[in-house]
N, CA, C and O atoms as a DFTB+ gen file, in Angstrom:
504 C
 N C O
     1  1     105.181      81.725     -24.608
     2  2     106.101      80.827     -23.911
     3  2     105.383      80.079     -22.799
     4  3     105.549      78.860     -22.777
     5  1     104.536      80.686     -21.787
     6  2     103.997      80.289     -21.181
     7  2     102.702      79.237     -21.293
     8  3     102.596      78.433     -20.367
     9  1     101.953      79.202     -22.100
    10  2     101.248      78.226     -22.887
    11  2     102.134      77.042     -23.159
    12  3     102.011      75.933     -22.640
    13  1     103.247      77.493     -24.236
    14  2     103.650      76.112     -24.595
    15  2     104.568      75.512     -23.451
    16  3     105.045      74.398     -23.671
    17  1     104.918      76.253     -22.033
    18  2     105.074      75.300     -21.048
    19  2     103.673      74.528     -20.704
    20  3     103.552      73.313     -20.861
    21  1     102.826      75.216     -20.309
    22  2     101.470      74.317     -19.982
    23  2     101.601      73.333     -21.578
    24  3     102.351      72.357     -21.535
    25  1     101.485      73.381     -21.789
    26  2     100.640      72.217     -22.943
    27  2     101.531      71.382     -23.186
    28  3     101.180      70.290     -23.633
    29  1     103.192      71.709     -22.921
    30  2     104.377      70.385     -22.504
    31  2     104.374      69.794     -21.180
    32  3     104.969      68.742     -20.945
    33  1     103.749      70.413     -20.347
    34  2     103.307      69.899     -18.747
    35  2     101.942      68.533     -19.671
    36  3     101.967      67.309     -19.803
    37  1     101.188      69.354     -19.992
    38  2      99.977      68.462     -20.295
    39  2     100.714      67.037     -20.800
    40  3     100.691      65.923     -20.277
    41  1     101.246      67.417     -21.784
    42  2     101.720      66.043     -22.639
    43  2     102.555      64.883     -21.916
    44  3     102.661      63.716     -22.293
    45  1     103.160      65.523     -20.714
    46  2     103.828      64.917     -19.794
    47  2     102.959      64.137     -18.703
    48  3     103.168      62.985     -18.321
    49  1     102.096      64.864     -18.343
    50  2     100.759      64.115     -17.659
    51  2      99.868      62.796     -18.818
    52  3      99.237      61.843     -18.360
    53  1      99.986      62.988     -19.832
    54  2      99.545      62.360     -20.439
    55  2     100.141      60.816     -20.612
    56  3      99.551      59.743     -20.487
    57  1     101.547      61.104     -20.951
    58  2     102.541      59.880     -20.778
    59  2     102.417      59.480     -19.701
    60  3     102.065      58.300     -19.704
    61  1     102.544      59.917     -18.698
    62  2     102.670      59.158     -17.595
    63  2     101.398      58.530     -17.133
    64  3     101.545      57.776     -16.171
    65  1     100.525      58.624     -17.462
    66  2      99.024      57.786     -17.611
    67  2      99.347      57.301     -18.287
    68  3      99.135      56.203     -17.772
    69  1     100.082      56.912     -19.856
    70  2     100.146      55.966     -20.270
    71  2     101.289      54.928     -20.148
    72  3     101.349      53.788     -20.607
    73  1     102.253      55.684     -19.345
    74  2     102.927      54.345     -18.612
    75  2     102.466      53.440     -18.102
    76  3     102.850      52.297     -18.348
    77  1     101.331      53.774     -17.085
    78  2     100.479      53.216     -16.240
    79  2      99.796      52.147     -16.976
    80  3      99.810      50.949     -16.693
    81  1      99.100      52.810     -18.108
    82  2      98.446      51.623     -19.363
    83  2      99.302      50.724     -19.236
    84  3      99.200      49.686     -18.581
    85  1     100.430      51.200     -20.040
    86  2     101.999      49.909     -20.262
    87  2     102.208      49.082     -19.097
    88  3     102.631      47.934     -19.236
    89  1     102.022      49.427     -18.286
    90  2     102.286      48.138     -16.717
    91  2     100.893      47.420     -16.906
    92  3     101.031      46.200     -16.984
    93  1      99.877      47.761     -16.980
    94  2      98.416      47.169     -16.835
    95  2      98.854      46.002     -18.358
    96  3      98.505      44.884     -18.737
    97  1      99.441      46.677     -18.656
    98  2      99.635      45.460     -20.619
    99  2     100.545      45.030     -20.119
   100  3     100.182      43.865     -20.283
   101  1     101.959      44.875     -19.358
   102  2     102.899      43.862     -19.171
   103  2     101.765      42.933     -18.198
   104  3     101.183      41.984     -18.722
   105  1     101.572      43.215     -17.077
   106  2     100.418      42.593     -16.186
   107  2      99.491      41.433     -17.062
   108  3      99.484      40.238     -16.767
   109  1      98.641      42.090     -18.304
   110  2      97.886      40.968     -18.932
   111  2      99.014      40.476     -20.208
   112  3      98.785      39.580     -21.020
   113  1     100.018      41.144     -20.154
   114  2     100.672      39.698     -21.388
   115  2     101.652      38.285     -20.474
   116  3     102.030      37.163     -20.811
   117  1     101.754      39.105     -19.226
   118  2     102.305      37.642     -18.129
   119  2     101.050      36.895     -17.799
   120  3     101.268      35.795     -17.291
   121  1      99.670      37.245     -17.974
   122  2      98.557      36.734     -17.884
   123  2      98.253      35.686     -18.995
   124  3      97.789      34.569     -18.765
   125  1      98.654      36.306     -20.562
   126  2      97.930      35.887     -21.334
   127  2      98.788      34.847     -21.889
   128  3      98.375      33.953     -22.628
   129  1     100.303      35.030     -21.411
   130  2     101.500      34.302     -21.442
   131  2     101.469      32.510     -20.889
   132  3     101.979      31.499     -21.371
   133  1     100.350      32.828     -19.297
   134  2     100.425      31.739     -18.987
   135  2      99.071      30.648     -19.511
   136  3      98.982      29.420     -19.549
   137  1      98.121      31.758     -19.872
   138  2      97.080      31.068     -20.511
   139  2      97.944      30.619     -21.752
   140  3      97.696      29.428     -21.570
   141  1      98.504      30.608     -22.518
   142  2      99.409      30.789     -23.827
   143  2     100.051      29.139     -23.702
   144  3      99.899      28.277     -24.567
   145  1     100.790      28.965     -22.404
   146  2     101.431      27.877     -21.954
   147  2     100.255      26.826     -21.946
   148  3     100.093      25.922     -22.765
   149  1      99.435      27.138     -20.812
   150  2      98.450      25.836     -20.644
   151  2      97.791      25.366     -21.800
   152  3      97.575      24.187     -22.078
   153  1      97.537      26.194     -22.342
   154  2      96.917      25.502     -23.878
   155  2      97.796      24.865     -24.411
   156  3      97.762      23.642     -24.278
   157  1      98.833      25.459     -25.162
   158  2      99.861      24.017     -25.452
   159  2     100.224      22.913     -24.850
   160  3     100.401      21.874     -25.485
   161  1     100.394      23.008     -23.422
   162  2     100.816      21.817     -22.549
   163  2      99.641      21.352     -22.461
   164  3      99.644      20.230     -22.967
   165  1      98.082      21.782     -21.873
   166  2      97.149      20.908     -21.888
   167  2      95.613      20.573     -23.032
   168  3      94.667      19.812     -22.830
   169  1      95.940      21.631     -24.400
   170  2      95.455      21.607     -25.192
   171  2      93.843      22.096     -24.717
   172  3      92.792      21.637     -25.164
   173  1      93.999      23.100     -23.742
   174  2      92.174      23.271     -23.600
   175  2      91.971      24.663     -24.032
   176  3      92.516      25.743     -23.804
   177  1      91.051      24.267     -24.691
   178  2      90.348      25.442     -25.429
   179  2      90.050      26.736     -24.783
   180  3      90.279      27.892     -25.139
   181  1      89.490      26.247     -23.762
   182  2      88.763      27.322     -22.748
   183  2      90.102      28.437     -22.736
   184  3      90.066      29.607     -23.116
   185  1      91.158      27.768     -22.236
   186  2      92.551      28.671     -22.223
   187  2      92.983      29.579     -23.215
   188  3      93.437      30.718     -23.109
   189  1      92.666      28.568     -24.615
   190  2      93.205      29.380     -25.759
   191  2      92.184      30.663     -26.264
   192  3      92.444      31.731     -26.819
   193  1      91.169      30.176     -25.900
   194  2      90.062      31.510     -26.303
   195  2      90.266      33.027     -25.202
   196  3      90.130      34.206     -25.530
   197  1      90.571      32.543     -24.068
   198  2      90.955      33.763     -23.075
   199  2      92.221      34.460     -23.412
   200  3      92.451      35.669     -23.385
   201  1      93.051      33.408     -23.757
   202  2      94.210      34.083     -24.229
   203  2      93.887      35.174     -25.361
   204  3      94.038      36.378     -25.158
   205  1      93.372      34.572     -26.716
   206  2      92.854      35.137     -27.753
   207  2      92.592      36.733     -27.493
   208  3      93.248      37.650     -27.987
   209  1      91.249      36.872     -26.417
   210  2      90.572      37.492     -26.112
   211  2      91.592      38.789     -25.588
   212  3      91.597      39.965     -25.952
   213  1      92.235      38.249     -24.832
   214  2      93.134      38.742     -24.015
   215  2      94.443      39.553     -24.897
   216  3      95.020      40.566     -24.500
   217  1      94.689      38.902     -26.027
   218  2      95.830      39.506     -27.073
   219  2      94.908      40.975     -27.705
   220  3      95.213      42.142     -27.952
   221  1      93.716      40.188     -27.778
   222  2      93.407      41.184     -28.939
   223  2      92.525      42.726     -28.050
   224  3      92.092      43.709     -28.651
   225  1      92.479      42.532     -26.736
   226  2      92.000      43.300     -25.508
   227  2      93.854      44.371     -25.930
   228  3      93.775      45.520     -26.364
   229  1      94.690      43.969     -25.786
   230  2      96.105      44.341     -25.433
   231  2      96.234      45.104     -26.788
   232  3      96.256      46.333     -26.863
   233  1      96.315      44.270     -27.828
   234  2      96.432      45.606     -29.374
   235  2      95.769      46.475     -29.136
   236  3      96.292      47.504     -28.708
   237  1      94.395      46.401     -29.316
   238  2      93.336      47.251     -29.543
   239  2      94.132      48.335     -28.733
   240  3      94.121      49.455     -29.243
   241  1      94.975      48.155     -27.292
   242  2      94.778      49.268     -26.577
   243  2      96.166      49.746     -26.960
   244  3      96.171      50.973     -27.063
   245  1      97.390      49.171     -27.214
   246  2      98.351      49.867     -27.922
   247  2      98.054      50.606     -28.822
   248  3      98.741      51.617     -28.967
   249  1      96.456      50.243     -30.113
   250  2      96.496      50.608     -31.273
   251  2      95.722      52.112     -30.813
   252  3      95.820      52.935     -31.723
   253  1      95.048      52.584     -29.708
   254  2      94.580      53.589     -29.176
   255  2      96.025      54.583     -28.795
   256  3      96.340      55.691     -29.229
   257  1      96.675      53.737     -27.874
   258  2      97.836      54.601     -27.650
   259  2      98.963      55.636     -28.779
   260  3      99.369      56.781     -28.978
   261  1      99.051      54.159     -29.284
   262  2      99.722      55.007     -30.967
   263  2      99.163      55.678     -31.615
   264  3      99.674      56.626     -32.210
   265  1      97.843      55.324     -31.672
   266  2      96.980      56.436     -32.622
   267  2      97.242      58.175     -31.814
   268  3      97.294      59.294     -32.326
   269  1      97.346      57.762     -30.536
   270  2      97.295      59.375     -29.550
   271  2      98.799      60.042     -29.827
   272  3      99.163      61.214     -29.930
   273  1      99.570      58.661     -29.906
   274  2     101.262      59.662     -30.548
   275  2     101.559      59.822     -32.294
   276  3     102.446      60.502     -32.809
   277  1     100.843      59.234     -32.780
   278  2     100.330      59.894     -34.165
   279  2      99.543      61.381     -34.345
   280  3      99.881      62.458     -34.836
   281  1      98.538      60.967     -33.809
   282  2      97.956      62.710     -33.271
   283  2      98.807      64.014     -32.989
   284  3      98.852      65.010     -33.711
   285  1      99.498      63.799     -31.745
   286  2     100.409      64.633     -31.244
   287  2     101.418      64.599     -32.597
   288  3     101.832      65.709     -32.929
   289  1     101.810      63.587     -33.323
   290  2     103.075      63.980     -33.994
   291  2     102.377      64.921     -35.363
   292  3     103.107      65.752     -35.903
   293  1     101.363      64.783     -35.719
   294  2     100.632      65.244     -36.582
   295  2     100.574      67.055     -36.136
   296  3     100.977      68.001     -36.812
   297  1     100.034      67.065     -35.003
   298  2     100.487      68.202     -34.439
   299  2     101.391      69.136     -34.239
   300  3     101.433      70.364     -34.310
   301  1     102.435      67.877     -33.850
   302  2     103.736      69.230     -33.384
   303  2     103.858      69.543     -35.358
   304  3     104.082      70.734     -35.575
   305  1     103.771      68.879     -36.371
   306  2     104.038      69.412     -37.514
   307  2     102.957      70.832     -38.342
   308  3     103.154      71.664     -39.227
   309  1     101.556      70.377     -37.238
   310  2     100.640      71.936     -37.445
   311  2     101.423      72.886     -37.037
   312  3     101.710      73.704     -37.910
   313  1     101.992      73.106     -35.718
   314  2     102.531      73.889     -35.031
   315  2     103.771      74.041     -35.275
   316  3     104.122      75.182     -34.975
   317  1     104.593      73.417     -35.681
   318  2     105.670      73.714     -36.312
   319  2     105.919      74.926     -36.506
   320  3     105.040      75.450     -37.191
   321  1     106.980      75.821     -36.113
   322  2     107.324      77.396     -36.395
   323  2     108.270      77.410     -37.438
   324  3     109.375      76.877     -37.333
   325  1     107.700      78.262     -38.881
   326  2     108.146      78.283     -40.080
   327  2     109.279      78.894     -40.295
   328  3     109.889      78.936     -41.363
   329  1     109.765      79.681     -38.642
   330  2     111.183      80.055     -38.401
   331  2     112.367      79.202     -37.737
   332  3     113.518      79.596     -37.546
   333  1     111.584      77.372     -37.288
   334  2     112.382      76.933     -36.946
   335  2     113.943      75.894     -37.286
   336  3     113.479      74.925     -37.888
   337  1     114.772      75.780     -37.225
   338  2     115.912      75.442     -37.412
   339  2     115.413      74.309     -38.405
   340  3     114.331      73.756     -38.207
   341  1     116.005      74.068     -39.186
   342  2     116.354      72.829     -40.532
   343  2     115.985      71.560     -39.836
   344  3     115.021      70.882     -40.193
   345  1     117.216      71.070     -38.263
   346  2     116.881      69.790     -37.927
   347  2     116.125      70.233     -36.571
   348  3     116.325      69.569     -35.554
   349  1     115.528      70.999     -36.551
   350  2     114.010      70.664     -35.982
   351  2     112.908      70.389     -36.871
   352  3     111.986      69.729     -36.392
   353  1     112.817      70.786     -38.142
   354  2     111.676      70.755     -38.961
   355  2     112.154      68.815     -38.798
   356  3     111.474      67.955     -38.240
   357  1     113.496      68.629     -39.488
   358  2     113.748      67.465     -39.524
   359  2     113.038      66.530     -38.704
   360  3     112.170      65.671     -38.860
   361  1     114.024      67.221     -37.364
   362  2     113.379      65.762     -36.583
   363  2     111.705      65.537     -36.167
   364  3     111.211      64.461     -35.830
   365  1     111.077      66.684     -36.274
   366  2     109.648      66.780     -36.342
   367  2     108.995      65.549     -37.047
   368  3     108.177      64.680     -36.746
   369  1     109.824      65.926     -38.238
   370  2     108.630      65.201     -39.621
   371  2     109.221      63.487     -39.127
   372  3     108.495      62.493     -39.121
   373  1     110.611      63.509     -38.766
   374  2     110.919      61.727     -38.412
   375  2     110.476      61.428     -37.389
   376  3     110.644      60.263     -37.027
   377  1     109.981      62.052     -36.810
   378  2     109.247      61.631     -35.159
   379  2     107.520      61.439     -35.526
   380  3     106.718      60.824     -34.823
   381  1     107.236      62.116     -36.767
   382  2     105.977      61.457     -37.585
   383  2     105.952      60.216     -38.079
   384  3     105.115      59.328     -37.918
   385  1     107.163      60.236     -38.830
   386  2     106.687      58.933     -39.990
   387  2     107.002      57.637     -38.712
   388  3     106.324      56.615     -38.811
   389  1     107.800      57.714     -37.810
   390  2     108.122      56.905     -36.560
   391  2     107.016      56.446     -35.926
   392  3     106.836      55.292     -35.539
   393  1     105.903      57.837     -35.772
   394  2     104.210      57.354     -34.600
   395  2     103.850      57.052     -36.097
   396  3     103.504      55.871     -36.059
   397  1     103.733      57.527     -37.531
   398  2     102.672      56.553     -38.516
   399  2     103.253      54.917     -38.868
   400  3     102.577      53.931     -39.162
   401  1     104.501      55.016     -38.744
   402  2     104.860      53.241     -38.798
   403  2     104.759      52.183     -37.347
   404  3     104.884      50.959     -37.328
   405  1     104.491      53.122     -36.176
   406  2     104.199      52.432     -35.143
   407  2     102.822      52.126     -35.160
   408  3     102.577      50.933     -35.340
   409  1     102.100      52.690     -35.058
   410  2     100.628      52.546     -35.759
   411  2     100.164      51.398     -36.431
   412  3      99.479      50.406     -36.182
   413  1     100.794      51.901     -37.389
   414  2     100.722      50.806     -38.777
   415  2     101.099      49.346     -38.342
   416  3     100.512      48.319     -38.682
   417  1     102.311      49.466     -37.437
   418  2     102.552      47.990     -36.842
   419  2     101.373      47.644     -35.906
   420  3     101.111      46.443     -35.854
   421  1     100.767      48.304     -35.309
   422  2     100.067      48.189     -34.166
   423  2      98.533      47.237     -34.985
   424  3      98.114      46.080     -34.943
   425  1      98.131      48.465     -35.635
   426  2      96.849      47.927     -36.590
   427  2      97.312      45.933     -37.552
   428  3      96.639      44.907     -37.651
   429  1      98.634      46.278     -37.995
   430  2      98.876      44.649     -37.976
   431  2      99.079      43.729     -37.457
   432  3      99.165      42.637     -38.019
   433  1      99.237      43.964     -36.006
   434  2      99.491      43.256     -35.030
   435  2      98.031      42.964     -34.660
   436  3      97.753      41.766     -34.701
   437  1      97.258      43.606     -34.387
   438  2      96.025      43.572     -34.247
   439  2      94.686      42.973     -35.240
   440  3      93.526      42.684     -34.944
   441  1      95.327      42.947     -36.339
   442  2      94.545      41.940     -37.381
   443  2      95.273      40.949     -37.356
   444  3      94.832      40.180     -38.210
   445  1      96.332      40.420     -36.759
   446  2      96.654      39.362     -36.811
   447  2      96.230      38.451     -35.526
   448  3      95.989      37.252     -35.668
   449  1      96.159      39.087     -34.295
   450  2      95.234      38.334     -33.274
   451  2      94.067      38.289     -33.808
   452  3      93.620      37.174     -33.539
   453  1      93.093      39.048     -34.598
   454  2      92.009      38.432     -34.938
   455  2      91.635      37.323     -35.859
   456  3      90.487      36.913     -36.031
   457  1      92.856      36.818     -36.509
   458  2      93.110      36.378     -37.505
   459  2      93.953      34.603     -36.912
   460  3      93.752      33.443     -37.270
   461  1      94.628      35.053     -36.181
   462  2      94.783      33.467     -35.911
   463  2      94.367      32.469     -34.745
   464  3      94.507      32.314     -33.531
   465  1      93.881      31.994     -35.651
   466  2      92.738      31.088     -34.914
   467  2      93.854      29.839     -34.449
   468  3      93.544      29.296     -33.389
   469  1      94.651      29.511     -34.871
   470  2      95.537      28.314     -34.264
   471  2      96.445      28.476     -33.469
   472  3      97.065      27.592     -32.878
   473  1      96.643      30.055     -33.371
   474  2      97.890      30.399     -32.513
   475  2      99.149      30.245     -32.874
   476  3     100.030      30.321     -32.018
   477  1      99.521      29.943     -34.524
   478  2     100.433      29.815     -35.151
   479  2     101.964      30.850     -34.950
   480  3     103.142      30.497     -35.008
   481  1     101.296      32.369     -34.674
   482  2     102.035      33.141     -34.586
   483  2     102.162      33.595     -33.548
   484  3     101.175      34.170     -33.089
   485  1     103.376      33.546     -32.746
   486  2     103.992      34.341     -31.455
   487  2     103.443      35.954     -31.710
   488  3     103.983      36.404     -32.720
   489  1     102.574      36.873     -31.106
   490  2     102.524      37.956     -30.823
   491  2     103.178      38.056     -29.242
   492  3     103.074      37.401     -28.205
   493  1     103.900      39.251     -29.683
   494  2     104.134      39.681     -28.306
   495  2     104.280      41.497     -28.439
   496  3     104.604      42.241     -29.364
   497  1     103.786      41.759     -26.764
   498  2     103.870      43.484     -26.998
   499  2     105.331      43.918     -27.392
   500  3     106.429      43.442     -27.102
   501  1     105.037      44.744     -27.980
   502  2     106.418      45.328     -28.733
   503  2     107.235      46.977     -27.956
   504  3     108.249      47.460     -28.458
């Protein structure tokens, strides 16, 4: 019992460092937002490449984050106790396929800033 309080303390320290991430990413998407503007209104390049830079700086680091709540969800299903209740196994395994389709969005979101070169497509953090 005492362990799995520490190691739910841990996971809690963990989030909350990555809240911190999440403000540092609202911070550069109001950044990359206004580089986003000036390029359309004044068509300069210089803008649109920082922006670029700047989107694909922001996936990459969601696509780290999700990968870490994929991990953990991968986990709580190692650890899973083979005596536990029906909708805990349940909600276990849906709190998986939830961090593997967040992921999965993340990694496409992220080939898609590398991918558009015209800026055709609105990304925004999700």
């Amino acid at each position: 019992m005492y362990n799995d309080v520490n190691e739910r303390i841990k996971e809690i320290n963990i989030e909350d460092f990555i809240w911190i991430v999440y403000l540092g990413i609202i911070a550069l998407s109001f950044y990359s937002n206004s580089l986003e503007k000036k390029y359309f209104i004044f068509n300069n390049e210089v803008d649109k490449e920082k922006y670029q830079k700047i989107i694909i700086v922001i996936f990459s680091i969601l696509v780290i984050v999700y990968l870490y709540f994929l991990k953990s969800s991968v986990d709580s299903i190692k650890n899973l106790n083979p005596s536990a209740s029906q909708e805990t196994k349940n909600l276990t395994y849906l709190s998986f396929l939830a961090s593997l389709l967040i992921a999965i969005s993340g990694f496409i979101y992220l080939y898609i800033a590398f991918k558009d070169k015209n800026l055709d497509i609105e990304l925004a953090f999700n």
